[in-house]
C-alpha positions in Angstrom: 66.1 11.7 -3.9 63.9 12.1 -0.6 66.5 9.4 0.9 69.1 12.0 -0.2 67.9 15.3 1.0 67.4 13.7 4.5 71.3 12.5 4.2 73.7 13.8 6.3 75.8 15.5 3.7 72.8 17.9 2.8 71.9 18.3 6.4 75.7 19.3 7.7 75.4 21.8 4.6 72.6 23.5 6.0 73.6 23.2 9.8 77.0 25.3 8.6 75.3 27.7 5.8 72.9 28.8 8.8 75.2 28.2 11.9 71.9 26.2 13.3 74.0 25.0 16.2 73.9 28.5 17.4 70.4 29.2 16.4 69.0 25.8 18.2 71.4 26.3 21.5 73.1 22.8 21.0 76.6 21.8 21.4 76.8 18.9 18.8 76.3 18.7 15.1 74.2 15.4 15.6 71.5 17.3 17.9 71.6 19.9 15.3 70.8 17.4 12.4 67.7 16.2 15.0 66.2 19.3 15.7 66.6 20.6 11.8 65.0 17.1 11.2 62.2 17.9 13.2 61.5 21.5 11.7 61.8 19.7 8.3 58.6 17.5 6.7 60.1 16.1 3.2 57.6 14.2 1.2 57.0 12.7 -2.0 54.2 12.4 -4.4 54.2 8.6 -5.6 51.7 10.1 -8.6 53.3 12.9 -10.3 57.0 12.0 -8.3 57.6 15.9 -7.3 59.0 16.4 -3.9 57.8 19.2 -1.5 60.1 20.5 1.4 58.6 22.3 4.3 60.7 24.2 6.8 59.0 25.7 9.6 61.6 28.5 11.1 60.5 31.6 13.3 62.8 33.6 10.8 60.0 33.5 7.9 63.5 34.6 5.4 65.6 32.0 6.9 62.7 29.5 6.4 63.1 30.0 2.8 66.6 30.2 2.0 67.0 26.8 4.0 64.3 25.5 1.7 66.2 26.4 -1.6 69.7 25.2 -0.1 67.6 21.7 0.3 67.2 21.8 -3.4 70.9 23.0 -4.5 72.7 21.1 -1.9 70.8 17.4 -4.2 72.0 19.2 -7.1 75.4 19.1 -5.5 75.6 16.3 -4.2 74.0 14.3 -7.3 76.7 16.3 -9.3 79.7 14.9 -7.2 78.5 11.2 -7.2 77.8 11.4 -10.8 79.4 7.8 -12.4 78.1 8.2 -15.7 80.5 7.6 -18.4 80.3 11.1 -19.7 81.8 12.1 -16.5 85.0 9.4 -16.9 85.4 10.5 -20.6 85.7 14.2 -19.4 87.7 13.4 -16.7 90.8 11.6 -19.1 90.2 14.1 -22.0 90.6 17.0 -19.3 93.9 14.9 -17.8 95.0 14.4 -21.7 94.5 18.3 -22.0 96.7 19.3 -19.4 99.2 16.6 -21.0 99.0 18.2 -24.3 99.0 21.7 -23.4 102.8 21.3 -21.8 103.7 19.3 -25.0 102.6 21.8 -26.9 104.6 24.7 -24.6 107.5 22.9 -25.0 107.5 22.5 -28.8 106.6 26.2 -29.5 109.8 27.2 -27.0 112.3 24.5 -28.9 111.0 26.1 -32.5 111.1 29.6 -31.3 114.4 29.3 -29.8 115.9 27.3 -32.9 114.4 29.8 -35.1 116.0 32.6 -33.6 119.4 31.0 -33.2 119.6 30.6 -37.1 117.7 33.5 -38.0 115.4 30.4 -39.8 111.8 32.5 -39.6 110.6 30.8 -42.5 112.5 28.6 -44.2 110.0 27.6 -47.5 109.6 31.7 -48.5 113.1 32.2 -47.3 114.5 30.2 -49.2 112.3 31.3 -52.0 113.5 34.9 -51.5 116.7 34.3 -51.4 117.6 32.1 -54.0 115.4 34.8 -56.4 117.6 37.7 -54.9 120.7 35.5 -56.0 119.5 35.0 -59.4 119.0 39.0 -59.6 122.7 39.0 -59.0 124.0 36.5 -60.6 122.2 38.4 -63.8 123.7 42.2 -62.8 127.3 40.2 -62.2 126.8 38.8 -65.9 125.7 42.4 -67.0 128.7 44.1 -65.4 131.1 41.3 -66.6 130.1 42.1 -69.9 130.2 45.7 -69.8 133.9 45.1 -68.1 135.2 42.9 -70.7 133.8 45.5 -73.5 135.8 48.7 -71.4 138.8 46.9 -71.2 138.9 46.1 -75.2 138.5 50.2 -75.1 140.5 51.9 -72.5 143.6 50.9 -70.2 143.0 49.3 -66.7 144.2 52.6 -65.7 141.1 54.0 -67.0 138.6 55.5 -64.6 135.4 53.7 -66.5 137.1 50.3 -66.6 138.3 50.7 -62.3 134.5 51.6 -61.9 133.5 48.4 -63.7 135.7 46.0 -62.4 134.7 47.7 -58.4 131.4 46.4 -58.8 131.8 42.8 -60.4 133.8 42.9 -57.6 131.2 43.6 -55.1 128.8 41.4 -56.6 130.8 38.7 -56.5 130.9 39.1 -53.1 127.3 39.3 -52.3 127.1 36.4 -54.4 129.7 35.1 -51.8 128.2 36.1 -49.2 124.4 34.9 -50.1 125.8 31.3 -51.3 128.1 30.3 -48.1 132.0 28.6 -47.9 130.2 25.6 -46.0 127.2 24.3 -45.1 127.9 23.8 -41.6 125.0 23.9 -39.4 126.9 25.6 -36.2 125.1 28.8 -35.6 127.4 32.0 -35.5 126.4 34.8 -33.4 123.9 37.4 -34.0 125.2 40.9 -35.9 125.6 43.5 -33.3 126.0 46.3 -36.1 123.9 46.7 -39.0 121.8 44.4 -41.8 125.5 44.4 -43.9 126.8 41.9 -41.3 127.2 38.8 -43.4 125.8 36.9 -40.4 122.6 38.4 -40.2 121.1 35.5 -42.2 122.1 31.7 -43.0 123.6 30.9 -46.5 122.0 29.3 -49.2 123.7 26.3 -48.7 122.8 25.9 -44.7 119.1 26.4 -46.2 118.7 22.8 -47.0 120.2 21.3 -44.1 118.4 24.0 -41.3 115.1 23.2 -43.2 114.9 19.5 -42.1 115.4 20.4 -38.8 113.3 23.6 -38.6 110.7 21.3 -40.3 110.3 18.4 -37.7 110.4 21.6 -34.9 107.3 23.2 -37.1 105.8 20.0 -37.9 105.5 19.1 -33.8 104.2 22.3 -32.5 101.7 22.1 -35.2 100.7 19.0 -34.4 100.6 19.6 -30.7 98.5 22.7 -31.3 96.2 20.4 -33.3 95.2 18.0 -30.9 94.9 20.5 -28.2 92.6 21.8 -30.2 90.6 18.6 -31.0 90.8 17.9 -27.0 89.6 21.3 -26.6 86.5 20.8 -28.7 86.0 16.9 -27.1 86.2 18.4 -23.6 83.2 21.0 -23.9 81.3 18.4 -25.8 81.9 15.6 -22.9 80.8 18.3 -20.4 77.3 19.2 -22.5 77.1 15.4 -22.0 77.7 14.8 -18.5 75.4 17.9 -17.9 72.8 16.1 -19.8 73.3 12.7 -17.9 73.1 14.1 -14.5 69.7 14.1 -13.1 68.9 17.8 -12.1 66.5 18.7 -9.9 63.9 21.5 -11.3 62.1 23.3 -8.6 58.7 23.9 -9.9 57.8 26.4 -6.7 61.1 27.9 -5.4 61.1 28.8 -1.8 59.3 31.8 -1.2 58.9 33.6 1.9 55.6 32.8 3.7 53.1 35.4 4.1 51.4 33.8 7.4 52.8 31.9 10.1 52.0 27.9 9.9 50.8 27.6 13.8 48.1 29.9 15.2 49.0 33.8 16.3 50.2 34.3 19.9 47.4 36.3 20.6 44.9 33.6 19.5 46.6 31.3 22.1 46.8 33.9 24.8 42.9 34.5 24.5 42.0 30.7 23.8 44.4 30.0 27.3 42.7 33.1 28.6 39.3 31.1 28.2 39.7 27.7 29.3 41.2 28.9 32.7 38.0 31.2 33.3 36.0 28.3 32.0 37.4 26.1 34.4 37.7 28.8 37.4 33.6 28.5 37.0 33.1 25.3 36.5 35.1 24.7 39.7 33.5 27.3 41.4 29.7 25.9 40.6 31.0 22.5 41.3 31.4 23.5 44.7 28.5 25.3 45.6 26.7 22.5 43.6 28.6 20.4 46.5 28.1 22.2 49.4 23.6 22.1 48.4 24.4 18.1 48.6 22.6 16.6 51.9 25.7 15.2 54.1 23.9 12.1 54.5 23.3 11.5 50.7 24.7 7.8 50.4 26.4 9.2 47.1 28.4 12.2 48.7 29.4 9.6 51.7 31.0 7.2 49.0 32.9 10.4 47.8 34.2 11.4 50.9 35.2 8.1 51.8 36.9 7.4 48.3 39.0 10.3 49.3 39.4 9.9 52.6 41.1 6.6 51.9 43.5 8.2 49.2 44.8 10.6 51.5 45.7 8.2 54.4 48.8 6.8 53.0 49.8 10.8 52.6 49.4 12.0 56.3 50.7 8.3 57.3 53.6 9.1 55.3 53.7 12.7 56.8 53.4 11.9 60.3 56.2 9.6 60.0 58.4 12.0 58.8 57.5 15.1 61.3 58.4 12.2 63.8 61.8 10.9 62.7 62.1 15.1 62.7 61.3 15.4 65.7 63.7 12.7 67.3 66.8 13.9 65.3 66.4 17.5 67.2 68.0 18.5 69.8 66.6 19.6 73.0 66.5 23.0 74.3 66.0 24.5 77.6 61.9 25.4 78.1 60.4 22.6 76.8 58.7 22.2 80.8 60.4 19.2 81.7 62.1 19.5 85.1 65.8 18.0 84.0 66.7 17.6 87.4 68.9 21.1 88.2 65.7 22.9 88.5 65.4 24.0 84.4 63.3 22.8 82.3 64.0 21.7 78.5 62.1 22.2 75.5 
């Protein structure tokens, strides 16, 4: 993990997070990464194994924000190179998911859309209902029959009560009609555009059969569609707990706070300590020589001195002279100088 916080990856992070380019006055992101690197001490405890970052900033704030990003940009990183199997399996559940969950859209479209072309909402209980409600009628045609037949042996056809009669086992026979269906023809006929009488409105007990195997397999996919998305559903969270679990985060023990006292000594301490040393040595040289000067000129000791210097500053006037000289010839030469140049003026 130490290897990793000093990688590259977490180093651009922070060099971008906290525009460090501009903050250190470099052009390049790789003298960036040096001069971070050098602000940064990572170590590691080989006892305990915890890991303690130092980031010495003159922004005491910016110190410790670029102390935590050290921390969450491992977590990131360790997070993105994660191989663990955890991580394939929610990788192909979450692919399988996205699979499914189109299935699934397009069965529920094809069911709702068949549904609604054959006015088929429930087939099972609609068929339930309807064949009760044609038993009710088949019953109140039997009843009216009766009650017909038992006029007729009475009165006339002429008669009001046997007309009234025969009306309605008329008119339940054609409900009856209507509620068993000529054919059982499975070609949808358009929806009623006036009231529930339209004999369209619903399908016939005898397209009940034949709509039912089809609305079936349509039900029977979109439910099991929306099963296994849910069962992905369910795997998916569970192989994310999982890969959570495998990937090694990185606790912070001590988060990065903001530091109370500067890490090198105050300015003012310097200034003083500076102050100090050059008095100290503006003394020292000053009692050195009058200590110097008390010397006797013939003391062997001060000759050897003088001599040692002597001989170190030779080559320097040597040099020196030579120069002035080769000056000297390169200049040009000016009236004055009190040399007679034959015309009476003289050149300096």
């Amino acid at each position: 993990m130490v290897a990793v916080l000093k990688s590259r990856t977490v180093e651009d992070k922070l060099v971008d997070r906290f525009n460090l380019r501009q903050l250190y006055k470099v052009k390049y992101r790789d003298d960036a990464r040096k001069k971070l690197e050098s602000k940064t001490d990572i170590a590691e405890d080989k006892k305990s194994g915890i890991i303690v970052i130092q980031v010495t900033d003159h922004d005491p704030n910016r110190a410790a924000q670029m102390a935590q990003a050290y921390v969450q940009g491992l977590n990131d990183l360790l997070a993105s190179v994660s191989t663990s199997s955890a991580r394939r399996e929610r990788i192909f559940i979450e692919g399988r998911l996205t699979t499914v969950a189109h299935d699934l859209e397009v069965a529920e479209q094809q069911f709702s859309d068949y549904a609604s072309k054959n006015t088929a909402i429930d087939i099972p209980e609609q068929g339930k209902a309807m064949v009760a409600a044609a038993a009710i009628l088949q019953g109140q045609l039997i009843a009216a029959q009766s009650e017909l037949e038992g006029l007729s042996q009475m009165y006339t056809p002429n008669n009001v009560r046997v007309r009234s009669a025969q009306a309605r086992v008329d008119e339940l026979q054609k409900q009856l009609e209507k509620m068993g269906g000529e054919n059982a023809s499975l070609v949808a006929s358009p929806l009623p555009s006036s009231g529930v009488g339209d004999k369209d409105m619903y399908p016939s007990i005898r397209k009940l059969p034949l709509l039912g195997v089809q609305w079936a397999d349509l039900y029977r996919q979109s439910k099991i569609e929306e099963t296994v998305y849910e069962l992905l559903t369910g795997q998916c969270e569970l192989a994310k707990i999982q890969e959570a679990k495998e990937i090694p985060q990185v606790q912070a023990y001590d988060i990065g706070e903001v530091p109370e006292k500067p890490s090198t000594l105050p300015r003012l301490f310097l200034m003083l300590i500076g102050t100090m040393l050059t008095f100290g040595m503006g003394a020292a040289w000053i009692l050195g020589s009058a200590k110097w000067q008390q010397i006797d000129a013939q003391d062997p000791r001060k000759q050897l001195v003088q001599q040692l210097t002597q001989d170190a500053w030779i080559p320097v006037v040597i040099s020196a002279t030579r120069v002035q000289k080769q000056i000297a010839g390169r200049l040009p030469k000016w009236p004055g100088n009190g040399h007679n140049n034959g015309s009476g003026e003289s050149q300096e």
